[in-house]
C-alpha positions in Angstrom: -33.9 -12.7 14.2 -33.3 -13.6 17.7 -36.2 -16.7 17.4 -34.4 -18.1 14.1 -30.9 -18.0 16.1 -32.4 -19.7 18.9 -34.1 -22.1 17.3 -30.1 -22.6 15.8 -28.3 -22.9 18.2 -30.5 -25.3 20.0 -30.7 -27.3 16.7 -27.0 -27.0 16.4 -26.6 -27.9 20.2 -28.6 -31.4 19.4 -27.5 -32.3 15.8 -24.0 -31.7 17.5 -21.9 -34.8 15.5 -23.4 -33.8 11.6 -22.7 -29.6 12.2 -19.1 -30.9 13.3 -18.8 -33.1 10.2 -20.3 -31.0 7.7 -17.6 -28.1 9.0 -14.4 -30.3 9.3 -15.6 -32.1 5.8 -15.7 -28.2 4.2 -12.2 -27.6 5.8 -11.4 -30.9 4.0 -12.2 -30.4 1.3 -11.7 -26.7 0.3 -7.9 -27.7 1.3 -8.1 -30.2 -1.5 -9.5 -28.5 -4.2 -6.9 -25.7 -3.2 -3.8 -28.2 -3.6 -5.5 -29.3 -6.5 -6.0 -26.0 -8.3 -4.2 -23.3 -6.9 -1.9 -20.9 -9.0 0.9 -19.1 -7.3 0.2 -15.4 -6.1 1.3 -12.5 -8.2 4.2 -10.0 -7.2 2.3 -7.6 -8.3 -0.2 -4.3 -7.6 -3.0 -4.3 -10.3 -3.6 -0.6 -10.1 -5.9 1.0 -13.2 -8.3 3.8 -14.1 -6.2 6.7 -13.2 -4.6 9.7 -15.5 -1.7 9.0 -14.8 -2.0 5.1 -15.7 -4.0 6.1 -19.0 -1.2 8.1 -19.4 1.8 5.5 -18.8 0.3 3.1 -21.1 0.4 5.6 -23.9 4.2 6.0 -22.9 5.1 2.1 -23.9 3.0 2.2 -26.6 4.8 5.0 -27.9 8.4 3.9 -26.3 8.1 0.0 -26.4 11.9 -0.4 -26.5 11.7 2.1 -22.8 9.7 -0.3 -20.9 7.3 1.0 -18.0 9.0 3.6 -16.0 6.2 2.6 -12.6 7.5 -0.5 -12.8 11.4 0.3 -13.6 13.7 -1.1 -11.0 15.7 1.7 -10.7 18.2 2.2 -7.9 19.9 5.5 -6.6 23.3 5.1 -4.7 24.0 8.3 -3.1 28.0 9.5 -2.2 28.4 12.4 0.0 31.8 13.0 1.5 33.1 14.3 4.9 32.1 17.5 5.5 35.0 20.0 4.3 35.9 17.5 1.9 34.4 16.7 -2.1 34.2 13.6 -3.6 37.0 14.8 -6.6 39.9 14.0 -3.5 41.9 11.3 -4.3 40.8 9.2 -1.5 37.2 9.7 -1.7 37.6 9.4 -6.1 38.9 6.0 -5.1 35.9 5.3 -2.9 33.7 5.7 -5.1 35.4 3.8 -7.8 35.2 0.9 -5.4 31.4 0.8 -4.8 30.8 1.6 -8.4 33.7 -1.3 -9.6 31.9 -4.1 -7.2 28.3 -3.5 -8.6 29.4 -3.4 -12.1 31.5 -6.4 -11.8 28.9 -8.7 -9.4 25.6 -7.2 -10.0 23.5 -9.5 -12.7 21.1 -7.9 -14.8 22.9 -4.5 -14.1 21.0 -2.5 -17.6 20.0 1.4 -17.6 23.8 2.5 -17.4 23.5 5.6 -19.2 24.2 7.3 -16.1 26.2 4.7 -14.0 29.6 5.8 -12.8 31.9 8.0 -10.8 29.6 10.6 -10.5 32.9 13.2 -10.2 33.6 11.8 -13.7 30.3 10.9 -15.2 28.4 14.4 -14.2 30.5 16.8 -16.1 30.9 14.6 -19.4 27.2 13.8 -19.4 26.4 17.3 -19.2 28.7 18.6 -21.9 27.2 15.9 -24.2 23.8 17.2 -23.6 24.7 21.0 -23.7 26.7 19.4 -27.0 23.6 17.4 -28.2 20.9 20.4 -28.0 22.5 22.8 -29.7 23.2 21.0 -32.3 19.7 20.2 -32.7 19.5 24.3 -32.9 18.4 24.9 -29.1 19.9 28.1 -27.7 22.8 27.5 -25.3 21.5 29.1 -22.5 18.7 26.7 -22.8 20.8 23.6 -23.3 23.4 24.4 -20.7 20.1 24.7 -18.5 18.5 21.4 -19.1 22.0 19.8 -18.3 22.4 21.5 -14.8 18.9 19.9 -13.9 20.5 16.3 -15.0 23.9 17.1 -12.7 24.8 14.4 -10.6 27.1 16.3 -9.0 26.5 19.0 -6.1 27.4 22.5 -6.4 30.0 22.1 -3.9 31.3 18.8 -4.6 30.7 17.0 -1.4 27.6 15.0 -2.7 27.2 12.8 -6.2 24.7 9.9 -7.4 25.0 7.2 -9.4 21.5 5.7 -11.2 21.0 2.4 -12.3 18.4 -0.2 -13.2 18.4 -3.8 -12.3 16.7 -5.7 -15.2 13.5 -7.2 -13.9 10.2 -7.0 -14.3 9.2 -4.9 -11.9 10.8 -3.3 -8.9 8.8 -6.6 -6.8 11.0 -9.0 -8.3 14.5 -7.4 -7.2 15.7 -10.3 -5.3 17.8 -10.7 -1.5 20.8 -11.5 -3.8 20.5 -8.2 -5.8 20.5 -6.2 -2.7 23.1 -8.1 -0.4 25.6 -7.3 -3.7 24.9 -3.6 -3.6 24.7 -3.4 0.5 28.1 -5.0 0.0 29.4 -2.3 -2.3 27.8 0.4 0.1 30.2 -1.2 2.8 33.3 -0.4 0.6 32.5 2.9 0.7 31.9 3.4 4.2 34.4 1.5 5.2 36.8 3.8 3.0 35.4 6.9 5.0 32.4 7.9 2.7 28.8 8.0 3.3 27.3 5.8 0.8 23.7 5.2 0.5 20.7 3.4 -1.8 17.3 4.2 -2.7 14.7 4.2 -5.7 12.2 1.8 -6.5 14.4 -1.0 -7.0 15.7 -0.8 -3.4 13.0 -0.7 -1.1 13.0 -3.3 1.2 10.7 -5.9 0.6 7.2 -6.9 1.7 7.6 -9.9 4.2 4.8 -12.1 4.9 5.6 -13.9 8.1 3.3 -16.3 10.3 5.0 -15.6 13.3 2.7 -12.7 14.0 -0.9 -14.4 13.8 1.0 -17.3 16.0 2.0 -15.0 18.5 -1.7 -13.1 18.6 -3.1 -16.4 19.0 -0.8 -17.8 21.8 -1.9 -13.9 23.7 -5.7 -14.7 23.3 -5.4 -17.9 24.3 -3.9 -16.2 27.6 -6.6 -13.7 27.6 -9.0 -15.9 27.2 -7.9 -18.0 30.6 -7.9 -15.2 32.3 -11.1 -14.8 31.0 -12.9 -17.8 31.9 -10.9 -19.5 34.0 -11.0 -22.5 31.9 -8.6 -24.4 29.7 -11.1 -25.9 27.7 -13.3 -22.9 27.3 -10.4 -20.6 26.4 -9.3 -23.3 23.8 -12.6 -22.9 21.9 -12.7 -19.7 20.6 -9.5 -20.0 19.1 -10.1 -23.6 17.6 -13.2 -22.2 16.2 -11.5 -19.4 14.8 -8.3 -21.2 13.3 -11.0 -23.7 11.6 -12.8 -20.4 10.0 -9.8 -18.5 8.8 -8.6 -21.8 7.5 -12.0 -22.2 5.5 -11.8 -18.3 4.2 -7.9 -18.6 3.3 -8.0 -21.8 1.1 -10.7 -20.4 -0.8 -8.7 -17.9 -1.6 -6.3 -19.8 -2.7 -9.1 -21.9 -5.2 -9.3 -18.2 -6.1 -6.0 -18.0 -7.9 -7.0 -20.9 -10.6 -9.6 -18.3 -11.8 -8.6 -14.8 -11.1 -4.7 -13.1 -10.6 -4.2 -12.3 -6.9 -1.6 -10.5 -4.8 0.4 -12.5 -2.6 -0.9 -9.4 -0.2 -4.4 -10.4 -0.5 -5.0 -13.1 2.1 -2.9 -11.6 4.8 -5.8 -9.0 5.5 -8.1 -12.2 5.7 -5.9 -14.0 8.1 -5.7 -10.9 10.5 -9.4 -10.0 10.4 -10.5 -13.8 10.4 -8.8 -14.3 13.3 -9.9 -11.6 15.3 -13.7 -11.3 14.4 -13.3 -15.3 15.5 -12.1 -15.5 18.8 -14.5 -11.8 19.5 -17.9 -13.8 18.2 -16.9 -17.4 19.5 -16.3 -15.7 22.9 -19.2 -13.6 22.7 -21.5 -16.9 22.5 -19.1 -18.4 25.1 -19.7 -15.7 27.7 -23.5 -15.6 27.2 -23.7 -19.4 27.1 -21.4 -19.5 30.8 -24.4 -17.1 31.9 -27.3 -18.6 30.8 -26.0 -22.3 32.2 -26.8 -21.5 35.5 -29.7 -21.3 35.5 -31.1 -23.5 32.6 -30.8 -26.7 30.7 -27.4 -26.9 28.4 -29.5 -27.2 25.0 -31.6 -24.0 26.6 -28.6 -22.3 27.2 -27.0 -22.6 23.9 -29.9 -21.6 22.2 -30.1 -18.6 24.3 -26.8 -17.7 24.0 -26.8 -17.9 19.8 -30.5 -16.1 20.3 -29.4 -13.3 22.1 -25.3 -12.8 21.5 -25.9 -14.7 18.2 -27.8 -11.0 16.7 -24.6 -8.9 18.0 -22.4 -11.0 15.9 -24.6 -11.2 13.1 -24.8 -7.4 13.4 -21.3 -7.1 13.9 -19.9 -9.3 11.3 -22.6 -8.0 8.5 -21.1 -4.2 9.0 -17.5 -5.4 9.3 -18.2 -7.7 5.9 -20.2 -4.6 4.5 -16.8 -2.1 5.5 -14.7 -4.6 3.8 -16.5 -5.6 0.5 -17.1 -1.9 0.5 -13.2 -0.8 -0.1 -14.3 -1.9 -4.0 -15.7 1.7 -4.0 -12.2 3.0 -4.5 -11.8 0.8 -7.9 -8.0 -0.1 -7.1 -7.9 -3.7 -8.0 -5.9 -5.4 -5.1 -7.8 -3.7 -2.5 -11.0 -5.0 -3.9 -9.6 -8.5 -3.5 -8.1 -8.0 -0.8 -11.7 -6.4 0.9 -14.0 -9.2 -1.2 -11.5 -12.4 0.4 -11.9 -11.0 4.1 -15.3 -10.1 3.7 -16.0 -13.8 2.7 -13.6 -15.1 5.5 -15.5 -12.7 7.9 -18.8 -14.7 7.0 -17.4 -17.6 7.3 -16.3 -16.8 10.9 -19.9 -15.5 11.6 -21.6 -19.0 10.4 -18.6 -21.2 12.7 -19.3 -18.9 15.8 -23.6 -19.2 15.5 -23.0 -23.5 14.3 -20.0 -24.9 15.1 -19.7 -23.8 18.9 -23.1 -24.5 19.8 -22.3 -27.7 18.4 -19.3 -28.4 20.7 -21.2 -27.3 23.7 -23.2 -30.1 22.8 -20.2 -33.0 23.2 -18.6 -31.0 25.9 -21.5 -30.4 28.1 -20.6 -29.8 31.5 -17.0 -30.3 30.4 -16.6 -27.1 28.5 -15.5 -24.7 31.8 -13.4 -28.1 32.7 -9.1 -27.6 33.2 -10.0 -25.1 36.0 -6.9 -22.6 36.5 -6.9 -21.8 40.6 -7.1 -17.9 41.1 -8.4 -16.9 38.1 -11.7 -15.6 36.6 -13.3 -16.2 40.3 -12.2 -19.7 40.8 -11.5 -20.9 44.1 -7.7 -21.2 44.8 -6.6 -24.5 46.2 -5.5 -23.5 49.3 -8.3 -21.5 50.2 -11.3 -23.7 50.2 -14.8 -22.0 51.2 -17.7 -21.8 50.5 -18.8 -18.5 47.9 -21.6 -16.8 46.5 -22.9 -18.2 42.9 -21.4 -16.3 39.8 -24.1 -14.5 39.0 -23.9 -12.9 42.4 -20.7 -11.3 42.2 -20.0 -8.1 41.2 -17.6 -8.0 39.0 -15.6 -4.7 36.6 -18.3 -4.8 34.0 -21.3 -4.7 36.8 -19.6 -1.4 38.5 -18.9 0.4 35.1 -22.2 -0.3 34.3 -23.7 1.0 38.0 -21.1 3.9 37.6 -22.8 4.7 34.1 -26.4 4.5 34.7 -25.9 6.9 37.8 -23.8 10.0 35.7 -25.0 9.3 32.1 -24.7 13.0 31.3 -21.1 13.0 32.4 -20.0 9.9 30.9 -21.7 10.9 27.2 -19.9 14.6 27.6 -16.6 12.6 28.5 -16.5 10.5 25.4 -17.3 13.1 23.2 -15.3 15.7 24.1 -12.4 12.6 23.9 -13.6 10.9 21.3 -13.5 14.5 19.7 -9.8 15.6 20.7 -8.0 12.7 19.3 -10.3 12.9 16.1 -9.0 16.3 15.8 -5.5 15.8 13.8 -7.7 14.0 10.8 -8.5 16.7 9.9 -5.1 18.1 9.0 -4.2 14.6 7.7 -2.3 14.2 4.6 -2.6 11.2 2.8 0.8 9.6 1.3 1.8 5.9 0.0 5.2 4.9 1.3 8.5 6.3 -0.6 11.7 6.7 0.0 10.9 10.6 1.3 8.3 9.2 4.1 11.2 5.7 5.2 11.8 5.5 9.0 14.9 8.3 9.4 17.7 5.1 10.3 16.6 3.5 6.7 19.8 3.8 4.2 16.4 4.9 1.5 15.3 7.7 3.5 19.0 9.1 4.3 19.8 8.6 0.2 16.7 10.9 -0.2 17.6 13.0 2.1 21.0 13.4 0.8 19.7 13.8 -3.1 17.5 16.8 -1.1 20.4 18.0 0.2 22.8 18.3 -2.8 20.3 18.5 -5.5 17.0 20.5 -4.4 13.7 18.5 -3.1 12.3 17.8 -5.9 15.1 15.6 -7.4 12.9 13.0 -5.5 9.8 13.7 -7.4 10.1 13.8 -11.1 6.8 13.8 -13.3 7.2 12.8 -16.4 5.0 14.0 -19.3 4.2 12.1 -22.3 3.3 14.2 -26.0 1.5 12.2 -28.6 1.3 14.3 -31.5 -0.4 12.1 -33.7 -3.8 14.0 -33.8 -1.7 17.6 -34.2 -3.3 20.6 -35.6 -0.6 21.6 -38.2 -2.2 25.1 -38.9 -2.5 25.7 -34.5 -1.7 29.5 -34.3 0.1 28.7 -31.2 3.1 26.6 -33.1 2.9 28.9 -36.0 5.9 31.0 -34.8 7.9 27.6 -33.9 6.9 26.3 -37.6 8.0 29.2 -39.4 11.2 29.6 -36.6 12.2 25.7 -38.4 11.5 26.9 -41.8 13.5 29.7 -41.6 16.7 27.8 -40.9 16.2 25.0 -43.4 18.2 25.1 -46.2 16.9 26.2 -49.6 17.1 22.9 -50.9 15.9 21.1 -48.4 12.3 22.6 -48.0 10.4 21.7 -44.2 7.3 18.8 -43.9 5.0 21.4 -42.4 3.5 18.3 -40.3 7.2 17.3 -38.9 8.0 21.0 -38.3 4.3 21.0 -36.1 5.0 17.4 -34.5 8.6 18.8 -33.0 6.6 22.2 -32.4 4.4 20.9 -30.2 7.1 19.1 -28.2 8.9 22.5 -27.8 5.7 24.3 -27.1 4.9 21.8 -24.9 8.0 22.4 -22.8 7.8 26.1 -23.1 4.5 26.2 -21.6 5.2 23.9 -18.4 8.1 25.7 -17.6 6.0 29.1 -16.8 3.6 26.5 -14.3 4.3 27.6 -10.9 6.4 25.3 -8.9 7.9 23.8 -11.7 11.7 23.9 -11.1 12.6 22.9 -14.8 10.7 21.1 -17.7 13.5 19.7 -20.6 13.3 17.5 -23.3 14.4 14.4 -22.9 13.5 11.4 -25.5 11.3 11.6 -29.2 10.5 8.0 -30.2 11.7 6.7 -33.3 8.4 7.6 -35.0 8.9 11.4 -34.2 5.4 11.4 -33.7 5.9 11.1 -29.1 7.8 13.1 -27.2 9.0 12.4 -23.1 9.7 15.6 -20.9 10.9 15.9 -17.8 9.4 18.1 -15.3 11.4 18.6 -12.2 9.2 20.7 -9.3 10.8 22.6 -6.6 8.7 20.4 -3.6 9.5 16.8 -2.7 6.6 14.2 -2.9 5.6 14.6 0.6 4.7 18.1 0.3 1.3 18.7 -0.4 2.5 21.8 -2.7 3.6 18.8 -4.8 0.3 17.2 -5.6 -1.2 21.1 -6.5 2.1 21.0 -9.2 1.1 18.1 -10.5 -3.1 19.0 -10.9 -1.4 22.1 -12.5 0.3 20.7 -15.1 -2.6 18.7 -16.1 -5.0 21.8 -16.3 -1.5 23.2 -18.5 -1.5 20.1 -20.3 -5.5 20.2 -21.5 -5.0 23.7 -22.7 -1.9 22.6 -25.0 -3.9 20.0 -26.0 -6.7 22.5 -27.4 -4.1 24.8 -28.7 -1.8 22.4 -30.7 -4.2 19.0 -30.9 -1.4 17.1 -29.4 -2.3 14.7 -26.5 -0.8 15.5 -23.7 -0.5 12.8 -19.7 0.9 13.0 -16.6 2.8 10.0 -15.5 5.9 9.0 -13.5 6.2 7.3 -10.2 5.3 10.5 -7.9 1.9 11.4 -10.7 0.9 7.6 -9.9 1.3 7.7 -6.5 -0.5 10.8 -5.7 -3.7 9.6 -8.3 -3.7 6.8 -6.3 -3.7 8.6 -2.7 -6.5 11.1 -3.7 -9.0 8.7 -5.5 -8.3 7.0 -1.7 -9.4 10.6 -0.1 -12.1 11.4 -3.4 -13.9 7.6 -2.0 -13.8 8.2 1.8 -16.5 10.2 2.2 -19.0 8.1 -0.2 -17.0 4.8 1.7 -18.1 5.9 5.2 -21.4 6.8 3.9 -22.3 3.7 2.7 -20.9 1.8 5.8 -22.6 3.9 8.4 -26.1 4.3 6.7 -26.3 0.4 6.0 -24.9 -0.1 9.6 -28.0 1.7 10.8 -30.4 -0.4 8.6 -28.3 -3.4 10.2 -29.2 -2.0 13.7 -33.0 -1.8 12.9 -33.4 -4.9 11.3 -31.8 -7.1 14.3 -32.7 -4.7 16.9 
């Protein structure tokens, strides 16, 4: 290995002016066949292959007029009045009026109204109807008047209230600035009126910036760092010219990528970051080697040394960071597998610049490359000072007394970074794995104090609703277990109107269904709440007692699936697990269920990587 990058760098070094065309020409022309051919990025997260997915596309094939509650734009504003005071008091009525009035009069594609409004007048009125509604349908009372407490807006004492709302979008991605400056600006009535008013919900989170400014910033500190460094304009300069010519190579590409594949509008930015750091680290890696080497041998000598011998640390480097990134397609999430694959390929290109192109521009530099001397720095002579000092190689500098410190207390240092290394690996393993809701927001976000406030009035697991789907297309009419539910129906038909012994097993199974999850532990309430027009689906709300940080949450929610696959043996019926919360957590365990194989793979073909350069 160390031959063949030799022989590269030194080939590099002398066919300096067609390595520099063939790279610029690349740049060239990947930039025009991305102008040419690029497709805009998507808005969205490509997520598939969970239960709780399987589970949600049954749901709007079932309930196409519904839509696709994990991608529902719903928003939660949240009331809560002074303390001592309820939100029934004529001044705080009227405050809420005034945030609900300027949303419903300003707020385009306002849809999913069914609970919008003065929650002091709304709450009470909505529960009647359903308390009305259920026993009608020949529920007992006791049961009805149960399922509407659990679907109060409305705190016990009075002081809190909610409104819910959808904004009509496709997903909760394309909620625009304009939709959220309209309800920030009804929020403001509210407070401003003496209420605490605030939003959350899917429909609300703030949204995902993508900003330059950061990379631009990073690269004006290494170029800093890299003066200090090497003392040297130029030489500082190259790195990050290399660098900025790689990530330019690896984030077009990804752009050609979009004519041919959907991608997130999330997926380069991992690309850009990593690009640029793995660019300036190998490009200064050379550098430093080639500043050595210089001294005391030709310049074409030198570069090929310096690709030779730092050359197989970056190949080693960048083949485990490329094999840690393209390895993230273990987990079988579809925008982290693009998003791994496009900076694994922009990593490789950033290996090939650093071992080609800056060999190459040692080559028209020459003795120029150190030039642009900065006085005081990296062990330059200062201007004021001159006299005569010992050659580089000479001086001891940090990394030559860490390294004499090292090799005479090896034992020490080894126990020392253990034993630290150790410590702060420690809280891993009480880790708990969570994607970002409006539970987990930074405390001064007006999402996390509307959840906390819904917690407050409402119980903690208002914030985590699962929602189960019931296909009964496949039920077992004669199942013992719906017998007594069957024959319960057919009792109270009239004579001459005699029961279909398949519809009286289809709405059985729904009520069976609900019976059973109630009795799971940590289920605060399971109710009824939508049959689809063919009678032959059922959705049930399950309501836990945990909110969806709490890791008694995610046991809920693997217990209602094990509940769920024995009502599907008893009744036939078909049974899934889906909601925002059942998607979340599938998607935060099959992250944990992958780590271990992930860091398998990553260190054992990091130690074949170590073997075969070393």
């Amino acid at each position: 290995m160390a031959k063949f990058l030799f022989k590269l760098g030194r080939w590099s070094f002398h066919h300096k002016w067609i390595v520099i065309v063939l790279w610029l020409s690349a740049l060239a022309g990947v930039a025009g066949a991305a102008a040419a051919f690029q497709k805009p990025f998507s808005n969205e997260f490509s997520i598939g292959g969970t239960p709780s997915i399987d589970a949600t596309y049954t749901l709007v094939e079932k309930f196409p007029d519904g839509g696709n509650p994990v991608n529902a734009a719903g928003v939660n504003v949240v009331f809560a009045a002074p303390e001592g005071q309820t939100l029934a008091e004529p001044q705080n009525f009227a405050a809420v009026d005034r945030v609900v009035d300027h949303i419903e009069d300003n707020l385009p594609d306002l849809t999913g109204t069914e609970r919008f409004g003065n929650p002091v007048e709304v709450s009470p009125a909505l529960q009647e109807g359903v308390v009305a509604q259920m026993t009608e349908q020949g529920l007992p009372e006791e049961t009805a008047r149960a399922d509407a407490e659990n679907l109060k807006m409305l705190s016990e004492d009075g002081r809190i209230g909610y409104t819910t709302f959808t904004i009509d979008v496709d997903s909760s991605m394309d909620v625009t600035d304009e939709h959220r400056r309209i309800v920030n600006d009804a929020m403001d009535l509210g407070r401003d009126a003496g209420i605490e008013v605030e939003a959350g919900g899917a429909g609300f989170g703030d949204p995902i910036a993508i900003k330059t400014s950061s990379e631009i910033i990073g690269l004006a500190i290494a170029f800093v760092v890299l003066i200090v460094t090497f003392g040297s304009l130029v030489a500082a300069g190259l790195p990050v010219l290399t660098a900025v010519i790689g990530v330019g190579i690896g984030a077009l590409t990804i752009m050609i990528a979009t004519a041919f594949v959907e991608l997130n509008n999330i997926t380069p930015v991992l690309a850009v970051m990593i690009g640029l750091a793995v660019g300036i680290d190998y490009a200064l890696f050379i550098l430093s080697r080639y500043r050595v080497e210089r001294e005391r041998m030709a310049a074409d000598e030198a570069a090929g040394m310096a690709v030779g011998t730092a050359g197989s640390a970056v190949v080693f480097a960048g083949a485990t960071v490329i094999i840690a990134l393209a390895a993230l397609a273990i987990v079988n999430i579809d925008f982290l597998t693009a998003m791994g694959l496009s900076a694994a390929f922009t990593v490789f290109v950033a290996v090939l610049v650093a071992l080609t192109f800056i060999p190459a521009l040692l080559g028209v530099l020459g003795d120029r490359t150190f030039a642009g001397r900065v006085p005081g720095v990296a062990g330059n002579r200062r201007r004021k000072h001159v006299r005569e000092e010992r050659p580089r190689s000479q001086k001891p500098t940090i990394g030559n007394r860490w390294i004499h410190f090292v090799r005479r207390a090896p034992g020490l240092v080894m126990a020392v970074v253990v034993l630290s290394l150790g410590a702060m690996s420690y809280p891993v393993l009480n880790m708990e794995l969570s994607l970002p809701s409006d539970s987990t927001s930074n405390l001064d976000t007006t999402q996390r104090k509307s959840a906390d406030l819904m917690a407050e009035g409402f119980g903690e697991g208002v914030n985590a609703p699962f929602l189960v789907i019931v296909d009964a297309d496949d039920v077992d009419v004669d199942a013992p277990a719906l017998q007594p539910l069957v024959l319960a129906q057919e009792s109270m038909a009239a004579e001459d109107a005699p029961v279909d012994r398949r519809e009286a097993a289809v709405t059985s199974s729904f009520l069976y269904t609900v019976g059973q999850l109630k009795n799971v532990g940590g289920v605060k309430h399971a109710q009824l709440i939508g049959i689809n027009v063919d009678t032959n689906a059922a959705q049930i709300l399950v309501t836990p007692q945990t909110g969806p940080d709490d890791q008694y949450t995610s046991q809920v929610s693997h217990a209602l699936r094990e509940q769920g696959a024995q009502i599907a043996d008893a009744t036939g019926a078909e049974i899934g697990l889906t909601g925002l919360t059942a998607v979340q957590m599938d998607i935060t365990e099959r992250l944990s269920g992958a780590m271990p194989i992930y860091l398998a793979i990553v260190v054992g073909l990091a130690i074949f990587l170590l073997l075969g350069v070393f």
